[in-house]
C-alpha positions as CSV (number, residue, x, y, z in Angstrom):
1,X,-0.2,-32.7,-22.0
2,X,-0.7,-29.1,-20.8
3,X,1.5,-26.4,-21.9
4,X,3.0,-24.4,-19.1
5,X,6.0,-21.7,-19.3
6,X,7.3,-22.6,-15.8
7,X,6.3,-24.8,-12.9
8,X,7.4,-24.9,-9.0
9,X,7.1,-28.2,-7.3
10,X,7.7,-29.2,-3.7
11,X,6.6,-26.0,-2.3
12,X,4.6,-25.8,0.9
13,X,2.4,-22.6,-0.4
14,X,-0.1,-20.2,1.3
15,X,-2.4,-18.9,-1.8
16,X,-3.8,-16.9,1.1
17,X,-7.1,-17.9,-0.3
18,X,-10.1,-18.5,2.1
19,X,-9.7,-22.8,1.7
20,X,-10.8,-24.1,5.2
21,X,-6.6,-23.8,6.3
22,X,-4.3,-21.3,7.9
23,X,-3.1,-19.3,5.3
24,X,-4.7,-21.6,2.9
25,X,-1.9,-23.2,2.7
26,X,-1.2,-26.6,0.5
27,X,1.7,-28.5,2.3
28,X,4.0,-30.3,-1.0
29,X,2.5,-28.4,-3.9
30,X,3.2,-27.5,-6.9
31,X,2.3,-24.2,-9.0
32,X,2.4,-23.6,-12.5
33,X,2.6,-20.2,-14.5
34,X,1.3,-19.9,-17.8
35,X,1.3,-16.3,-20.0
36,X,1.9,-14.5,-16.9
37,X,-1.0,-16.0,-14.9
38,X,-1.3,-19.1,-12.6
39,X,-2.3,-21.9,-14.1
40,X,-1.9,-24.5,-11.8
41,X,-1.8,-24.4,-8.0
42,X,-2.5,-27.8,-5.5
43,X,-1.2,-30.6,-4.7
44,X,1.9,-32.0,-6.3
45,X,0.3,-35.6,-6.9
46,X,-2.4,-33.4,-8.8
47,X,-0.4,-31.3,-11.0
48,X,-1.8,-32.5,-14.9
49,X,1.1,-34.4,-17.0
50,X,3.5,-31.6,-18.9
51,X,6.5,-32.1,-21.2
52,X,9.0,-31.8,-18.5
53,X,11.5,-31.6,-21.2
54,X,10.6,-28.2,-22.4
55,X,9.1,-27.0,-19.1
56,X,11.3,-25.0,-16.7
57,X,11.1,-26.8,-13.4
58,X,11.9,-25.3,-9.8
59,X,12.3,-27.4,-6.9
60,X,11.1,-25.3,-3.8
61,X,12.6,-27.9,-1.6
62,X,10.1,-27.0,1.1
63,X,10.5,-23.6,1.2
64,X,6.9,-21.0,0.8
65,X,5.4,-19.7,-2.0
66,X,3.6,-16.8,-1.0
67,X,1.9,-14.2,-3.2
68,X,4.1,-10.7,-4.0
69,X,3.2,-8.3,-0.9
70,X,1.4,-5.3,-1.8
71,X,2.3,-1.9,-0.2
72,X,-1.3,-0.6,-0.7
73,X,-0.4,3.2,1.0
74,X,3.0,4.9,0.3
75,X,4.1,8.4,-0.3
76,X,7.0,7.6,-1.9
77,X,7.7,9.9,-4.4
78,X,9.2,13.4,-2.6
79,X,12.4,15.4,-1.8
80,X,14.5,16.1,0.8
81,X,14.2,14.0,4.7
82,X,13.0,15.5,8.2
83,X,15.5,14.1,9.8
84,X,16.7,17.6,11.7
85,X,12.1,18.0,12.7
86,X,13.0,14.3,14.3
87,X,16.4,15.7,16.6
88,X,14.2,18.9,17.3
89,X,11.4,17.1,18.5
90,X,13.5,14.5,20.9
91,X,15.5,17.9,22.1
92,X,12.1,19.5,23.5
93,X,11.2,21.4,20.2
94,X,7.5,21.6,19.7
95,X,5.1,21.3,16.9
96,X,4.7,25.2,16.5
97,X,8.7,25.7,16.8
98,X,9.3,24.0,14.0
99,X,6.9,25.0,12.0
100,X,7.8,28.4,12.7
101,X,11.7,27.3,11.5
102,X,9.9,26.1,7.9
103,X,9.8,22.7,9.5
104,X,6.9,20.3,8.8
105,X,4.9,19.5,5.2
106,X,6.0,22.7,3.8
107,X,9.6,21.3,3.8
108,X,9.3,19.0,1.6
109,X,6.9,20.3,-0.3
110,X,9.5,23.2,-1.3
111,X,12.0,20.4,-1.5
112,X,9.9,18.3,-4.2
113,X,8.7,21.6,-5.6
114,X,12.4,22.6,-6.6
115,X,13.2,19.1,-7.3
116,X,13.4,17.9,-10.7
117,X,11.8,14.6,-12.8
118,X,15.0,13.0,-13.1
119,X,15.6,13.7,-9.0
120,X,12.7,12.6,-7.8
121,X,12.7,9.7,-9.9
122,X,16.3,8.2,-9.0
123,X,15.1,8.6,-5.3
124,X,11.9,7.6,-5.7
125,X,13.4,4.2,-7.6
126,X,16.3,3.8,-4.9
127,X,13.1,3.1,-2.1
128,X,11.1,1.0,-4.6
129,X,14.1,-0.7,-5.1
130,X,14.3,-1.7,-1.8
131,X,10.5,-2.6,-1.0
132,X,11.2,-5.2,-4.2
133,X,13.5,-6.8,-2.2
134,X,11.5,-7.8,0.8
135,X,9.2,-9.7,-2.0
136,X,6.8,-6.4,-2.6
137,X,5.7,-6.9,-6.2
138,X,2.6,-3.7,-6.6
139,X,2.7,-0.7,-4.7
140,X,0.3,2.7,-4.3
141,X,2.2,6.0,-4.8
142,X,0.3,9.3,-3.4
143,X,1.2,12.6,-4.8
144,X,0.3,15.3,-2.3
145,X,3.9,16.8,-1.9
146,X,3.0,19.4,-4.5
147,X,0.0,21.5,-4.0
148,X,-0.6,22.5,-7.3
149,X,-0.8,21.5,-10.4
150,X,2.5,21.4,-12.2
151,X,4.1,19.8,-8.9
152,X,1.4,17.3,-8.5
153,X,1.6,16.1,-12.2
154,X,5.3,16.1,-11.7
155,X,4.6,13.5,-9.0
156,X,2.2,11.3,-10.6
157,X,4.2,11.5,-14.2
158,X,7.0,10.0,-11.9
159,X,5.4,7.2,-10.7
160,X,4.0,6.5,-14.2
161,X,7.4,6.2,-14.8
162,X,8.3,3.8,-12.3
163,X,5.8,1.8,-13.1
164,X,6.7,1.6,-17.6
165,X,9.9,1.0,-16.2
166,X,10.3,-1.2,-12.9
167,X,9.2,-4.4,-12.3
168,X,6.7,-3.9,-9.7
169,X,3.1,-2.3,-10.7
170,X,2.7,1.0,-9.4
171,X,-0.9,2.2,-9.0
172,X,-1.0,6.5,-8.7
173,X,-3.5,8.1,-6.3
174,X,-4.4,12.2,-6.1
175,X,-3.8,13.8,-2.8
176,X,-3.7,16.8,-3.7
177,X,-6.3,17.5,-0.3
178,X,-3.0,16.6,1.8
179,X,-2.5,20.1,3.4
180,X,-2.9,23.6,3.1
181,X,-0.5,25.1,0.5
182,X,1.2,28.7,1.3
183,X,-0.1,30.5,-1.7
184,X,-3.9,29.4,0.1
185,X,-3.3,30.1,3.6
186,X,-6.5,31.0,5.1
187,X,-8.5,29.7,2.2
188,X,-9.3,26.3,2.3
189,X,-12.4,26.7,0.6
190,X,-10.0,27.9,-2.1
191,X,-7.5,25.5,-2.4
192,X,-10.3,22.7,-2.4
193,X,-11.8,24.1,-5.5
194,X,-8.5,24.6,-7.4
195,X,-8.2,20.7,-6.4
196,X,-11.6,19.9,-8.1
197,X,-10.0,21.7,-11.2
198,X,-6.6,19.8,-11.4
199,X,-8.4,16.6,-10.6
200,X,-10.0,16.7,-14.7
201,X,-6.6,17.8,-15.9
202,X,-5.1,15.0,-14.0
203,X,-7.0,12.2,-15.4
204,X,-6.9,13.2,-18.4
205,X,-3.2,13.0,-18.6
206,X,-4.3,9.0,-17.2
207,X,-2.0,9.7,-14.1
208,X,-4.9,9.2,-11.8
209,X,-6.1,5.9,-10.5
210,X,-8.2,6.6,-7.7
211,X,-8.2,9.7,-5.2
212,X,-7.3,10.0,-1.7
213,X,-8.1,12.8,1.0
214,X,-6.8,14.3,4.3
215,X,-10.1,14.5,6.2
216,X,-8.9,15.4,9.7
217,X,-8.9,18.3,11.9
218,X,-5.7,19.6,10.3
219,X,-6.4,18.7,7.3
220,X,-9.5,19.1,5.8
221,X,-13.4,19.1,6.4
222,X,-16.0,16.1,5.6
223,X,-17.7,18.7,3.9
224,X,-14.2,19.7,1.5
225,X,-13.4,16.2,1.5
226,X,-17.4,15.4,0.0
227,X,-16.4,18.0,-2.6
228,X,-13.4,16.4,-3.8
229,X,-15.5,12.9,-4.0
230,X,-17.6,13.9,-6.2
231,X,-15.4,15.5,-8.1
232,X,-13.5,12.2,-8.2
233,X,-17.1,10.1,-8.9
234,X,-18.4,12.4,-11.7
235,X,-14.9,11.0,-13.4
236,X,-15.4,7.0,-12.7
237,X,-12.3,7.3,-10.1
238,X,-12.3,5.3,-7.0
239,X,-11.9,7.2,-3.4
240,X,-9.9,6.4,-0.1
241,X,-9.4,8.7,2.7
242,X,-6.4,9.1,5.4
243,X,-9.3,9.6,8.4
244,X,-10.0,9.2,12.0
245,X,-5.8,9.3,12.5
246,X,-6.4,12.3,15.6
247,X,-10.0,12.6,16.0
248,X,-13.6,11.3,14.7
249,X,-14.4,13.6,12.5
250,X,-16.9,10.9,10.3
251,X,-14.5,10.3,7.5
252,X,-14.6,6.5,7.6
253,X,-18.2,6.3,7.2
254,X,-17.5,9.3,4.4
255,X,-15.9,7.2,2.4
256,X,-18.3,4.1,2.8
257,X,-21.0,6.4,1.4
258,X,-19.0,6.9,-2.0
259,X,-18.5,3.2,-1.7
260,X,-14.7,4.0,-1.3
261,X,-11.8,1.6,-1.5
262,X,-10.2,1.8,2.1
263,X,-10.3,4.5,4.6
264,X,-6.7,4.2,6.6
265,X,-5.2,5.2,9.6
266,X,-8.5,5.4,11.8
267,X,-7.0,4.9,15.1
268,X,-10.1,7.1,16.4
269,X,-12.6,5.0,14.4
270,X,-16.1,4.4,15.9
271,X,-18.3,1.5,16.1
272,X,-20.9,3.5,13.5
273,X,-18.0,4.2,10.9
274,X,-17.1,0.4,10.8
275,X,-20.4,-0.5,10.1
276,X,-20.5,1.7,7.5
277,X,-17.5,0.6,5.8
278,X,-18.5,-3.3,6.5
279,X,-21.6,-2.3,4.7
280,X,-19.9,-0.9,1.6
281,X,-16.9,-3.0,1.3
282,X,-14.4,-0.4,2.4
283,X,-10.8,-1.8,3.4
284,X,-9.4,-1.0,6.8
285,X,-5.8,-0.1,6.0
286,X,-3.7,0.4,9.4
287,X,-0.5,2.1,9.5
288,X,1.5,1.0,12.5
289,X,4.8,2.8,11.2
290,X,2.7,6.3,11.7
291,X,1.3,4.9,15.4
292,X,4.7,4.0,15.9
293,X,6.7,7.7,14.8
294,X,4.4,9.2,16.6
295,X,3.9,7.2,19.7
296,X,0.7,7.2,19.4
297,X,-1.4,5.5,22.1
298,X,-5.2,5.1,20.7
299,X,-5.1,1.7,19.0
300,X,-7.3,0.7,15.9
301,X,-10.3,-0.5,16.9
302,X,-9.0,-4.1,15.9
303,X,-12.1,-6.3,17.9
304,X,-14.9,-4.0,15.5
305,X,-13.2,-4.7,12.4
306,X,-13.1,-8.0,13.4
307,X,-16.7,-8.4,14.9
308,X,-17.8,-6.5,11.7
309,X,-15.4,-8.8,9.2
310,X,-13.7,-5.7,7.7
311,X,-11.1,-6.4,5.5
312,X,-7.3,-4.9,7.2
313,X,-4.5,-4.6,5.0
314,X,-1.4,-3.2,6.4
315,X,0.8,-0.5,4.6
316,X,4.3,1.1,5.3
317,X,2.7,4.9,4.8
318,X,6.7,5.3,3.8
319,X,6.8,9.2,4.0
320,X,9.6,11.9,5.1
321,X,7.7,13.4,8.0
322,X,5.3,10.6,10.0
323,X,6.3,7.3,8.8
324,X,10.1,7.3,6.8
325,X,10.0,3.6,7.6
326,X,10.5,1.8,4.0
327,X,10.0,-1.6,5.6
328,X,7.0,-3.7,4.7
329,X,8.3,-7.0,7.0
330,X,8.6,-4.0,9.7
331,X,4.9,-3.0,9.5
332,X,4.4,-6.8,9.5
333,X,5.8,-7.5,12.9
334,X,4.1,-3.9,14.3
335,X,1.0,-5.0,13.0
336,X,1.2,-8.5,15.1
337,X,2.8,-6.3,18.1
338,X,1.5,-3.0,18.8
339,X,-2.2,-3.9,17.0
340,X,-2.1,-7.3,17.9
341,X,-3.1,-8.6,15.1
342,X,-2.4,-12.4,14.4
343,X,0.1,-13.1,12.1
344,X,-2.4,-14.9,9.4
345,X,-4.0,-11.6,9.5
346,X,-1.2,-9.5,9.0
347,X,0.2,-11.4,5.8
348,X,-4.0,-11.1,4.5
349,X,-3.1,-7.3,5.0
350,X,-0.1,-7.6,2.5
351,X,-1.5,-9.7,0.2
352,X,-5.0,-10.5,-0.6
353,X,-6.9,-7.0,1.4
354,X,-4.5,-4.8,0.2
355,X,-5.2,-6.0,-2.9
356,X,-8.6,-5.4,-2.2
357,X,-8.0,-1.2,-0.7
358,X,-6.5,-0.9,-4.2
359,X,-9.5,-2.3,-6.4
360,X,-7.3,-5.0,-7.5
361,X,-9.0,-8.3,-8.1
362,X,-6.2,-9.8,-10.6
363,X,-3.7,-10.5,-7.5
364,X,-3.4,-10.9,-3.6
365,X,-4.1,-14.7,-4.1
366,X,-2.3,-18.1,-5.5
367,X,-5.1,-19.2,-7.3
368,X,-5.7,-20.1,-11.0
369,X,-6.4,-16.9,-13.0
370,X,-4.8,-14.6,-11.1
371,X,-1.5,-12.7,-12.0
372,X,1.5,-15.1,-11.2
373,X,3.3,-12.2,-9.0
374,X,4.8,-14.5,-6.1
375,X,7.7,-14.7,-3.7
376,X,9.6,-17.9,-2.7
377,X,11.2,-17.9,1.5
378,X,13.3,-19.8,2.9
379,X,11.0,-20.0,6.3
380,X,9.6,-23.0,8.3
381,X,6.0,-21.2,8.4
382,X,4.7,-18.5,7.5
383,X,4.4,-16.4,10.7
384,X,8.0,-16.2,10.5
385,X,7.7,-13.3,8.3
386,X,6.0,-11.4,11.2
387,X,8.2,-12.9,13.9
388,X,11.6,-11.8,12.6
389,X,12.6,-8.7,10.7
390,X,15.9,-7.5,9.4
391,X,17.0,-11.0,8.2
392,X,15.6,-11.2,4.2
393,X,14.5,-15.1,3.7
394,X,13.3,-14.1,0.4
395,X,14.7,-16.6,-2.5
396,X,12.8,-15.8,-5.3
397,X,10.4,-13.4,-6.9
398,X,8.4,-13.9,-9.9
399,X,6.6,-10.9,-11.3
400,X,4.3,-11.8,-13.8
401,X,5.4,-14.5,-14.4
402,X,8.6,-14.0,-14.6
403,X,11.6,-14.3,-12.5
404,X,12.8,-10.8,-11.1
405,X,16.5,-9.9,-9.9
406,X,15.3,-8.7,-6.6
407,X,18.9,-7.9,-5.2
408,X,19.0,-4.5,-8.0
């Protein structure tokens, strides 16, 4: 008899794996969890004998397992809203009047600036809070609301302590490239190199788990943003980039040289920069909240990625000023409607790529091995989670192994 701390039977379940089936999904299957990892996942009639005496047993009843979603590109920590930039803008304010009214990143970045651990911390929980209840079990946090080093560290100490102390994993990523601070107006250059020197300081504190830049026109340079690579390489980190949202500027393929995690946004993406991440791996992650704030119009280039068989995950970019959207079941249904993508790969983006953008390999499947983070719906298929939004089917969520109130 095998020895398992929990098993879930008559479950239709998409493991999301690549098994010849739509979602690879197992129609009445059973999973079992053992030490915090799957230990069993098929077909009911194949699941080994167990003592069913001493072994917790959950009858799906036909409802889907799928694995936890993963929110693989948030910047979720920070002060303050825009909510009065938003009214501007739909009353005829433009981009220059309100940054001339101390509108724009420089809001809340004096707004997490003044903010304290303990505030930022309670509203930083408070949205977590709610992406655990739409079944999202790991999720990346950005700093880049601080611009220098004591407010950056403040950040990423604050999602290291979300993550000792909620039930979802948070994995921490340095922006501090995000935008031009005011004590460096003028001086990128500048601010660039006191970036390279906080990124040691950083680590060293072990709040960094990979890097991220702003390579665009109003952000920063392929050339800055090369700097800040290497500064991340010469330390072992991983790199991603926010690039090609509002021109082609090259940071894609950027990226794919340092063999980088994901390059996201990249509505302005070129055939030669999805090569180049096809050829080194590099994760697709598209941010349909953003396109949709913004009303964009310049689409991903979805048929490349496909043509090329880059991974796409999809990601909430939850932030104050482009994307305050702190709905992953949202981006799911943008991501079938305004990119078009198919709703098998829109739940890949939540689960096993966006695993993948954040150099996970221990979750983003149901398979034997990997971490037993897992949701159970109430839904007929699984394309209803991309068909309908605002109506939670979620059941049940196990993080590692473990049964999680979800409704905190």
């Amino acid at each position: 008899m095998q020895q398992f701390d929990a098993i879930w039977i008559n479950a239709n379940i998409a493991t999301m794996t690549d098994n010849g089936t739509a979602y690879g999904s197992i129609e009445n299957g059973a999973l079992a969890v053992k030490d915090g990892v799957i230990a069993f996942v098929g077909s009911k009639a194949d699941l080994p004998p167990f003592d069913a005496l001493a072994t917790p047993l959950y009858d799906a009843a036909g409802q889907w397992l799928l694995p936890g979603f993963i929110d693989c590109h948030t910047h979720l920590v920070y002060a303050g809203n825009r909510s009065n930039e938003f009214e501007m803008r739909l009353n005829g304010a433009s981009y220059q009047d309100i940054a001339a009214a101390g509108g724009g990143i420089k809001a809340t970045v004096a707004a997490t600036r003044a903010a304290s651990h303990a505030d930022l911390f309670v509203l930083a929980k408070d949205r977590l809070n709610t992406l655990l209840a739409q079944g999202v079990t790991t999720v990346e946090i950005k700093s880049g609301y601080g611009l220098d080093l004591a407010s950056e560290q403040k950040i990423l100490e604050v999602a290291a302590e979300l993550d000792k102390h909620h039930p979802a994993t948070v994995q921490k990523t340095f922006l501090g490239a995000h935008a031009l601070p005011p004590e460096y107006a003028n001086d990128a250059d500048g601010y660039i190199a006191a970036v390279c020197q906080m990124l040691p300081q950083l680590h060293a504190l072990k709040l960094v788990d990979a890097v991220d830049v702003f390579c665009e026109s109003i952000g920063f340079s392929p050339e800055q943003s090369r700097q800040v690579f290497s500064a991340a390489r010469a330390l072992g980190l991983p790199v991603k980039a926010h690039a090609e949202q509002l021109s082609n500027l090259g940071g894609s393929a950027l990226v794919a040289e340092f063999g980088g995690l994901s390059a996201d946004h990249i509505e302005f993406l070129d055939e030669a920069g999805v090569a180049a991440m096809a050829k080194a791996g590099t994760v697709a992650v598209l941010l349909p909240g953003a396109f949709y704030f913004l009303r964009e119009t310049r689409l991903p280039p979805i048929t490349l990625l496909r043509q090329y068989q880059v991974p796409m995950a999809v990601a909430t970019d939850l932030n104050p000023g482009t994307s305050p959207l702190c709905s992953l079941p949202l981006m799911l249904n943008m991501a079938c409607t305004l990119f078009r993508l198919t709703p098998e790969e829109a739940l890949l983006g939540v689960t096993r790529h966006a695993a993948k953008a954040l150099g996970l390999t221990d979750r983003g499947t149901l398979a034997v091995g990997q971490r037993a983070d897992f949701a159970c719906y109430a839904i007929s298929r699984p394309a209803e989670l991309c068909y309908q939004f605002g109506v939670n089917s979620l059941k049940q969520l196990i993080i590692n192994g473990k049964e999680i109130n979800h409704r905190r």
